[in-house]
N, C-alpha and C positions, 0 to 999 in steps of 0.2 A: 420719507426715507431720504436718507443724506445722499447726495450726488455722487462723494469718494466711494461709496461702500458698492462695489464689483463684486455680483454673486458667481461663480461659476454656471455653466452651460450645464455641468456634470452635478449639479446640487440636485440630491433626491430625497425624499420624506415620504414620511408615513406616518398615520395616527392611528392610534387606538387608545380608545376610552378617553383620559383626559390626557395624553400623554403623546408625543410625535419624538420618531427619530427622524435624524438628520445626518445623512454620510455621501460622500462619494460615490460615486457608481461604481467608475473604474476601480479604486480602492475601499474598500467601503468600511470604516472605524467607526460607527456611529455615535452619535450624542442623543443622550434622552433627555428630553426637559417637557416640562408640562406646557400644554398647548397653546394658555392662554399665554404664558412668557414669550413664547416662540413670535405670536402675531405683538407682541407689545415691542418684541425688537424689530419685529420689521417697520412696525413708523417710526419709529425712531433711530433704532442703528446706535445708541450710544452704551450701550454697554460694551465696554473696553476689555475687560475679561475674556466675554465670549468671542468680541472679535478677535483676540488671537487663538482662540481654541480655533476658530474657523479657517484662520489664517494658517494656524501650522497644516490642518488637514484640505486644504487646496479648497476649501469650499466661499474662500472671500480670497478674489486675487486682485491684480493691480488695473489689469485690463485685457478685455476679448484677446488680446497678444497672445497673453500668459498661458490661456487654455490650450491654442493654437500651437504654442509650441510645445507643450506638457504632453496634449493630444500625440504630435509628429513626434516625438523620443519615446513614447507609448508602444507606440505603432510599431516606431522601429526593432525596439527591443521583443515584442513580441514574435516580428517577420523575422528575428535570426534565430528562432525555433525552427522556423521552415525545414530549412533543409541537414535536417537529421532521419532516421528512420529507424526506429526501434520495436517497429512490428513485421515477421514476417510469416504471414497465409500461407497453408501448404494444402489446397483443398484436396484428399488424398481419392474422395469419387463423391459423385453428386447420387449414388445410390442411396436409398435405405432400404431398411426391413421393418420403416412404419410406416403408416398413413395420415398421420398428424391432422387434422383439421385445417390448420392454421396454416401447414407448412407453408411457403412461396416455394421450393422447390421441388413440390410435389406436383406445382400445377407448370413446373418447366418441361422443355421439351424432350424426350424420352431420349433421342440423339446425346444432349447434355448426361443423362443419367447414368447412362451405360458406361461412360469412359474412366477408365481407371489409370491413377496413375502410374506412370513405370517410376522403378528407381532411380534410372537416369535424368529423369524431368525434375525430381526432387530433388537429384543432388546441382545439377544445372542450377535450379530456385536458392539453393544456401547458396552458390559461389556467389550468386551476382547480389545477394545480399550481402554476405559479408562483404564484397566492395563496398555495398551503398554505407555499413560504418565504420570502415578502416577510415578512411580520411575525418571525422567525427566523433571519435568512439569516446562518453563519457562514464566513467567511473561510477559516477553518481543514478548515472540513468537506467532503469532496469529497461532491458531485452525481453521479445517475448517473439518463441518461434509455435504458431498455434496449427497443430493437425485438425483440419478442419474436411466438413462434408457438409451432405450428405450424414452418411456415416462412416469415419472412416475405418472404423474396423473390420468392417466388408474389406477395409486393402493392408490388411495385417505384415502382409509382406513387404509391402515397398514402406509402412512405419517401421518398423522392425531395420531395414537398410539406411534409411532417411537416420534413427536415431544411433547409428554405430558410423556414420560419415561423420555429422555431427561431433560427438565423439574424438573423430579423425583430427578433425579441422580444430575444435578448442586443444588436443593436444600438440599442434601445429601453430598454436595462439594466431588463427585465424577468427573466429570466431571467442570471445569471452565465458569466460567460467560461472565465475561468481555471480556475476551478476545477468546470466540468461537463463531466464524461465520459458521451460517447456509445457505446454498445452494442451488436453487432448480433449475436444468440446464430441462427447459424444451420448449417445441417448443412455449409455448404461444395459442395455440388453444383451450384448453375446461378452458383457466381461465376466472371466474368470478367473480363477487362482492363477491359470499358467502366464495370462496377459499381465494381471495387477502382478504379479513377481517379475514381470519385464517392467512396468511402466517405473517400479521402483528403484530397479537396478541401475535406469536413466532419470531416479530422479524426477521425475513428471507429474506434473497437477492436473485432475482430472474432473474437468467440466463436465456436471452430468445432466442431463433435461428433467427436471423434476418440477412438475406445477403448483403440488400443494398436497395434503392426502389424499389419501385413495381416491374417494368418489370425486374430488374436482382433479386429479391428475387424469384418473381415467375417465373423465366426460368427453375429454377431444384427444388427447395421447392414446393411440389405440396401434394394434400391429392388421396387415393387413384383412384378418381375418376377423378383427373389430375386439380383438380382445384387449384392456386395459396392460400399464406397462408397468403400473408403481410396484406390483412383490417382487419384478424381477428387476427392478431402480434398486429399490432393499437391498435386495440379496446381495446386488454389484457393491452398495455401500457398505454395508457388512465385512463384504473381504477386501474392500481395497481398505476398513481402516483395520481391519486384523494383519493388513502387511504393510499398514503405514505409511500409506498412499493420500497426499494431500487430497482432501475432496473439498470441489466448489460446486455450485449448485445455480443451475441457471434456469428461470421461473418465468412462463410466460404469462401476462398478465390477460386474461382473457374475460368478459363480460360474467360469467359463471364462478369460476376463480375468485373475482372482487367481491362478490357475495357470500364467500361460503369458505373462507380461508383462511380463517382466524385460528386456526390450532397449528397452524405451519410451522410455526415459529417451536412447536415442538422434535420437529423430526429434526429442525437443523442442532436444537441442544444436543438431543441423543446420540448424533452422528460426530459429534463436533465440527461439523463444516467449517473450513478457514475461511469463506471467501462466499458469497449469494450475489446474485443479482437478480432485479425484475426488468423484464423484458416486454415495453409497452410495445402492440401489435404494431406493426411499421407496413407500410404499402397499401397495398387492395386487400389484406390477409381479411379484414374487420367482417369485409360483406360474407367472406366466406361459412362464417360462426352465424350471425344476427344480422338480416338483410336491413331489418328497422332501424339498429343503433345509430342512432346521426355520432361521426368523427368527432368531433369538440366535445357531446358528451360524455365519450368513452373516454376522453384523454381525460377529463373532466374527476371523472370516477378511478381511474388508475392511477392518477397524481394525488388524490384525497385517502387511496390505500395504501399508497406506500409511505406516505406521511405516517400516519396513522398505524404502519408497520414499524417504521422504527422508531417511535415514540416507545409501543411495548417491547421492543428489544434491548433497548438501553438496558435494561435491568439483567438481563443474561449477555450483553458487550459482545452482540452479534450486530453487526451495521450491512444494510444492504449496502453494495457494492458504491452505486453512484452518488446516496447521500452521502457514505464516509467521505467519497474525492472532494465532494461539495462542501461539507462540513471543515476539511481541512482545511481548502481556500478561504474559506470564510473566517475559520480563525487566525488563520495565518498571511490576512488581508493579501491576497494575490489571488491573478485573475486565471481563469479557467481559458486558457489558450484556443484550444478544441474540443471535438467532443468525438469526432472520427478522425480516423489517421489517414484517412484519404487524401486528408485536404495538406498533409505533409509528406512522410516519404514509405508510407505502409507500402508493401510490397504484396502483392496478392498472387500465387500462382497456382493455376489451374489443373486439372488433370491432362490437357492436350497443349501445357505449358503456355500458353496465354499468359501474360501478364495484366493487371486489374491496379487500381487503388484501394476495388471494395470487392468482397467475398463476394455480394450480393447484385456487380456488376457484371453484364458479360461482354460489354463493349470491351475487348479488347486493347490493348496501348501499343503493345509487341509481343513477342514469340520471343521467347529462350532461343531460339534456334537461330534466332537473327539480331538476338542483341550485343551489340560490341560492349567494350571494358569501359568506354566513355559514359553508359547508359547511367541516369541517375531520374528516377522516375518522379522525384520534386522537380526535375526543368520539364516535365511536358505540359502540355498545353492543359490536357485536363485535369489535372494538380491544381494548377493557377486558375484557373475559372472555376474550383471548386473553393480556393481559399478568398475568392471575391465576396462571397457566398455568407462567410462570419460575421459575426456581429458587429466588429469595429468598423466594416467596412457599409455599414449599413444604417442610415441616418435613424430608422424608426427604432432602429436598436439601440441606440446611445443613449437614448429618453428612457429606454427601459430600466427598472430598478434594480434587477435580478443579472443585470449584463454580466457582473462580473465573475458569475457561477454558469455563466452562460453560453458552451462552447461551440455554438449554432446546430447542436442538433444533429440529424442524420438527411443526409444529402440524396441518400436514396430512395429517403421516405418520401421526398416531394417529390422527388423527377415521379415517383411509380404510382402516384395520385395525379400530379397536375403536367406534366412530362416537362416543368420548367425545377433546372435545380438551382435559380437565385430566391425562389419563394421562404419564406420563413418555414421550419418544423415548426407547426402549432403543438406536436405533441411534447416537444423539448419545453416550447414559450412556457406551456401550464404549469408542466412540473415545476421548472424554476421557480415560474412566480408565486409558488405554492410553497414551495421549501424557503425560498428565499424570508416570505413572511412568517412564517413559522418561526425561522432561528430569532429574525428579528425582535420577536415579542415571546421568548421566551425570562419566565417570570424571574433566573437568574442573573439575564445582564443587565435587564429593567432595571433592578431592587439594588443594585449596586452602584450602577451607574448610570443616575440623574443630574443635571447638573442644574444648578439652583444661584440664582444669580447674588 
């Protein structure tokens, strides 16, 4: 190999069969050439052609400098994402009316459960967000304000107050119109016609917990009296889409589940769902289901189903949730920032007004009751030691293929395993490097684009 020819640090490949791509990590445009070409240019290096393919896509530069500074302008432009905030948590009580298997706030402390939220704490929760995006507010960026629980229709009355301030404040152009989406992540059990004709009248999208049909929803979705939840998921879907209430649909990916839930992809046609997601187990939830299942092989099997789920979906242009985001960056070569809003300016607030980064936190940051006009919860401390935590910042991760679909994962998954939260999400690493390979060697970009010296 010629002495001039500087590979990048950030040069990644991959083979299959007779055939290796070659791209960027951080941007990743790949080149296909067949394998044997590939090893004929690296002792020699004189194909002039390919080294300017290489050269326009950063993977031949001038010297270790180039990547160093490519790297730091990388960096930077990613950290002025930081400090925006365009999610914000409204947990309206950490009750429910089910006993979920899986749940992690089933096995929280009873004190937590009971408290409901007042009106006043919610609307205290939107002022101090709308500061965090009056100084930031972009056109382009969607809003999302998510009534979360528990369940929160157990607290009908302070949504119902929360959604007519709201309201207040966009007619006040405190808050954004067009472009903020409201939330309502709940199990689908006590909705009604008189609810879905509110939740419609504010416009509201409605996350429902739905696992799969019948016998795998009701294997571990159960109400306390052990009875299954899916005819009464139905029924809710039924009348929110008879009164034209967006439904998404949110699927927890569970050992039983990944075996037996191959006709899913039927109810979401029927319903016309705008929006799914699969929800791999996070925390200690795993031992609760299957004490035997070793961790790496469940992620193992939930990243090989969801593959494998939108493959057959393509054909009815239904995309679970996080391949679509992924898919996008990928063809639209940009990098996947994050993958929690923790680690920037989500806003979380509690039923006893608490302030959080993460729903699923209960370490507190502040209290609504004592936060001043200056408060911006991207300068605290635990913001910035969670955005240490990403992959840019993290040497084993820059080696990785998948980095740039890679938004590090869930930071509360690790702390609630290992109680350290700079450890990698191994259940984030799988999936990527599962889908990552996947797009890679799909028989479309192949067959088009080989390059042939």
């Amino acid at each position: 190999m010629q002495d001039y020819v500087h590979f990048s640090r950030f040069l990644g490949t991959s083979k299959h069969n007779n055939l290796i791509a070659v791209f960027h990590r951080l941007n990743p445009s790949p080149v296909y050439l067949e394998y044997n070409t590939w090893t004929t240019f690296l002792r020699n290096c004189n194909d002039k052609k390919f080294i300017n393919i290489l050269r326009q896509k950063r993977l031949i530069i001038d010297s270790k400098q180039t990547d160093k500074n490519y790297f730091k302008a990388f960096k930077e432009l990613i950290e002025s994402n930081f400090r925006n905030s365009s999610i914000l948590y409204l947990i309206l009580t950490k009750q429910c009316n089910l006993e979920c298997n899986y749940c992690f706030i089933r096995h929280s402390s009873k004190v937590d459960r009971d408290k409901l939220m007042k009106p006043s704490i919610a609307k205290l929760g939107i002022d101090v967000w709308a500061r965090h995006i009056s100084g930031g507010f972009n056109k382009n960026r969607q809003y999302f304000i998510i009534f979360y629980g528990g369940e929160p229709l157990l607290n009908l009355y302070t949504l119902q107050k929360a959604l007519e301030y709201i309201q207040l404040c966009q007619n006040r152009h405190r808050l954004p119109r067009k472009n903020l989406n409201l939330v309502l992540a709940t199990n689908g059990t006590l909705l009604n016609r008189k609810i879905a004709k509110l939740l419609k009248r504010y416009n509201i999208k409605v996350s429902i917990g739905l696992d799969g049909i019948k016998n795998v929803n009701d294997y571990y979705r159960k109400d306390s009296e052990g009875n299954g939840t899916f005819n009464r998921v139905i029924r809710a879907m039924t009348i929110l889409r008879q009164e034209g209430v967006d439904i998404w649909i949110s699927s927890a990916l569970t050992p039983y589940s990944i075996r037996y839930n191959n006709r899913f992809i039927n109810i979401l046609e029927r319903y016309k769902v705008d929006q799914f997601g699969f929800n791999i187990l996070r925390g200690k939830t795993l031992p609760f289901l299957k004490r035997k299942t070793e961790r790496y092989h469940y992620y193992k099997m939930a990243s090989d189903f969801i593959v494998r789920f939108s493959r057959s979906s393509e054909i009815s242009k239904i995309y679970e949730r996080q391949i679509e985001e992924r898919l996008r960056l990928f063809k639209e070569e940009k990098f996947c920032i994050i993958d929690c809003g923790g680690c920037t300016g989500q806003l979380v607030i509690h039923p006893n007004g608490d302030i959080t980064n993460c729903p699923l936190v209960s370490r507190r940051i502040q209290n609504l009751t004592n936060t001043d006009s200056k408060f911006r919860i991207w300068d605290t401390s635990i913001t910035k030691n969670w955005q240490k935590r990403l992959p840019l910042y993290n040497k084993r991760c820059t080696s990785c293929n998948a980095i740039s679909i890679c938004g590090g994962g869930c930071p509360w998954n690790v702390h609630s395993i290992s109680r350290n939260i700079a450890l990698r999400d191994n259940s984030i690493c799988v999936l990527n490097n599962k889908v990552f390979e996947d797009w890679l060697w799909t028989k479309q970009r192949c067959n088009t684009n080989i390059y042939r010296p």
